[in-house]
C-alpha positions in Angstrom: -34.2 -95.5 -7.7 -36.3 -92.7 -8.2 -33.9 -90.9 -6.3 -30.9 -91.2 -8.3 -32.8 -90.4 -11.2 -33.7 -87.0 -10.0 -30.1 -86.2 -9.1 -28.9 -87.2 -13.1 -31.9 -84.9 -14.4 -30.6 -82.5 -12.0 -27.4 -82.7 -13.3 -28.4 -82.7 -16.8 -30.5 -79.6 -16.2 -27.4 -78.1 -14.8 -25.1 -78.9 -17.2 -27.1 -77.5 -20.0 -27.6 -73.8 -17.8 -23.8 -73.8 -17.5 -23.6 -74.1 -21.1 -26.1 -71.6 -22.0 -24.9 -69.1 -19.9 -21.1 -70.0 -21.1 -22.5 -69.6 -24.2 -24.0 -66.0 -24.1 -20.7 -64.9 -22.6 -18.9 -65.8 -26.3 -19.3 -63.0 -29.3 -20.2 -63.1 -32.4 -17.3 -62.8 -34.7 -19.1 -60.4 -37.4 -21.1 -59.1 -34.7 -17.7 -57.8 -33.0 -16.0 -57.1 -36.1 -18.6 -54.6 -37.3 -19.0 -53.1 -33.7 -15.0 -52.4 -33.7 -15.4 -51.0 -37.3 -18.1 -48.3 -36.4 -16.4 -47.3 -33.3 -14.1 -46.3 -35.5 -15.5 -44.9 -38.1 -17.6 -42.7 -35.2 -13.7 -41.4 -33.7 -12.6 -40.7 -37.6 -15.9 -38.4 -37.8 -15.8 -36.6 -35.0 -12.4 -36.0 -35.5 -13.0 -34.7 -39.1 -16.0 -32.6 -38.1 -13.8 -31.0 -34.7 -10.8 -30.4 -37.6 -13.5 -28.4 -39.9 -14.1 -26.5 -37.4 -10.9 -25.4 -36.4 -10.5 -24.6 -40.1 -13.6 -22.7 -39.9 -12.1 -20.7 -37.3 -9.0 -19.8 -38.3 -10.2 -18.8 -41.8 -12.7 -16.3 -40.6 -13.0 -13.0 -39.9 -14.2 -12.7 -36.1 -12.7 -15.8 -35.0 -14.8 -15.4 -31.2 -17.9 -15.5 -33.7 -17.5 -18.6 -35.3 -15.9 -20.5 -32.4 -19.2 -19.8 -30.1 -21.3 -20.9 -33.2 -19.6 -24.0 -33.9 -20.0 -25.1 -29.9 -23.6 -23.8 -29.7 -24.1 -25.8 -32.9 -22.3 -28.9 -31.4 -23.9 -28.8 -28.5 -27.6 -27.7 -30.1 -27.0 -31.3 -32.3 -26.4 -33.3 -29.5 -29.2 -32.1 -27.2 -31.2 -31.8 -29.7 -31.0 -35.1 -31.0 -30.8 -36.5 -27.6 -34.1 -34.7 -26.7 -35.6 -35.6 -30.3 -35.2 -39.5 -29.4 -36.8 -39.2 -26.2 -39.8 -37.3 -27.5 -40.3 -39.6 -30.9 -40.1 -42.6 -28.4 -42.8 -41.8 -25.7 -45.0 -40.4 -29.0 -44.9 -43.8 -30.9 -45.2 -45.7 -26.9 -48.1 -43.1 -26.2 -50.0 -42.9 -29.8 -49.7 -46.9 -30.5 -49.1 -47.9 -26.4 -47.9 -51.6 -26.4 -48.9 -52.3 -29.8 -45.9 -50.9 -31.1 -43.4 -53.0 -32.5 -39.8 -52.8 -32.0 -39.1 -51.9 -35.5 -41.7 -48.4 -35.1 -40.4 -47.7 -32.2 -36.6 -47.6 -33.4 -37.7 -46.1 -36.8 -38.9 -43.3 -34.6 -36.0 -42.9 -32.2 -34.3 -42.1 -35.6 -36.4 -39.6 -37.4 -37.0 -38.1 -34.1 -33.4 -37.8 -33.3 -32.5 -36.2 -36.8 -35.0 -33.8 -36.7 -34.6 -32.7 -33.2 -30.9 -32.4 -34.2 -31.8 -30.5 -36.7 -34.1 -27.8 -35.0 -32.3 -27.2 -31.9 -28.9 -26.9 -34.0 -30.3 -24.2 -36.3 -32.1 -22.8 -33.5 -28.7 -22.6 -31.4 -26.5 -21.0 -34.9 -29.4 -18.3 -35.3 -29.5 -17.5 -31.5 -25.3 -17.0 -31.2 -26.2 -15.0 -35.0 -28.5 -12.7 -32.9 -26.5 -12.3 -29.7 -23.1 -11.0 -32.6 -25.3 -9.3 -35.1 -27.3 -6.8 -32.3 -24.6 -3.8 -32.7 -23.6 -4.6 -36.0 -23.1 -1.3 -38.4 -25.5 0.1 -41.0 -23.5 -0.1 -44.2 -24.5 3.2 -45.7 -24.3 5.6 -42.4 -21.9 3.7 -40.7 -23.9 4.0 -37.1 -25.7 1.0 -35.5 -28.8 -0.4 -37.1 -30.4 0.4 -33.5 -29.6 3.8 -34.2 -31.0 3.9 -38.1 -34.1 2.8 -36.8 -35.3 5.6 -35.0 -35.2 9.1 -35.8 -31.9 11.3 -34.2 -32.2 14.7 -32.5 -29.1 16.9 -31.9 -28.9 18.9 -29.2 -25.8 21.3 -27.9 -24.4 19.6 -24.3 -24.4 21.8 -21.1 -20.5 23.0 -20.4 -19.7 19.8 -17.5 -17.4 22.7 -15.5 -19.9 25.5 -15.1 -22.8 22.8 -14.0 -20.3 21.5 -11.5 -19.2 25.0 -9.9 -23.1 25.2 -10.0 -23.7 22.0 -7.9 -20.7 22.2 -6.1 -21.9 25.9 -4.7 -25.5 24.7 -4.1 -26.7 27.3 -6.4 -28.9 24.9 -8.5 
């Protein structure tokens, strides 16, 4: 007898992991339902934002310019933010250890994330402003800034035919 009870508890106990686990295969309806809408509201946003800066493109004056800015920018928001997460994360894990709740932790993936964006994205737009604005002209003389910074000397050039008769007859 005791047996046969065994096997029916064992079956019970079966029967309700089947159902468990059938059940944690099922969604949520709103749960689903939101997750569809903000996939799609992410692909309507990064549309919009690759479409501004197309615009941006075509509507300036050194097109090469503005396209490397807008990538180095993209890609400056996106490592940035990536690297930003990470950081904020193993802060709050190192400063509070296991402590931390859930909540602090995700609260800091988030502020760490929008500020790294941040950072590395400006950092990125001023480095491709630096590496386009090096040779850029002084507007009153009209020579490069470089130039205008230190003081010019004029001197007469050696005729390039005589010095090569010169050099070509081993008489210098």
């Amino acid at each position: 007898m005791a047996q046969g009870h065994r096997l029916v508890f064992r079956s019970t106990r079966q029967k309700v992991y089947n159902s468990i686990i059938r059940a944690s295969g099922r969604g949520r309806i709103t749960v689903n339902q939101v997750s569809k809408a903000l996939g799609a509201t992410g692909m309507a946003v990064l549309i919009f934002t690759a479409g501004i800066a197309v615009w941006d493109v075509f509507t300036s004056d050194n097109k090469l310019q503005t396209a490397t800015e807008s990538a180095a920018q993209v890609v400056g928001v996106v490592g940035g933010g990536t690297l930003g997460e990470f950081a904020a994360t193993a802060l709050a894990m190192g400063v509070l250890g296991a402590v931390a709740s859930s909540v602090f932790v995700v609260v800091a993936r988030i502020v760490g994330g929008f500020a790294g964006s941040y950072i590395l994205g400006k950092f990125a737009v001023s480095l491709v402003d630096k590496v386009f604005g090096w040779g850029e002209m002084d507007t009153v003389t009209h020579m490069p800034d470089e130039i205008c910074m230190h003081q010019c000397c004029k001197a007469p050039a050696p005729v390039g035919n005589v010095l090569a008769r010169q050099y070509a007859r081993d008489e210098l």
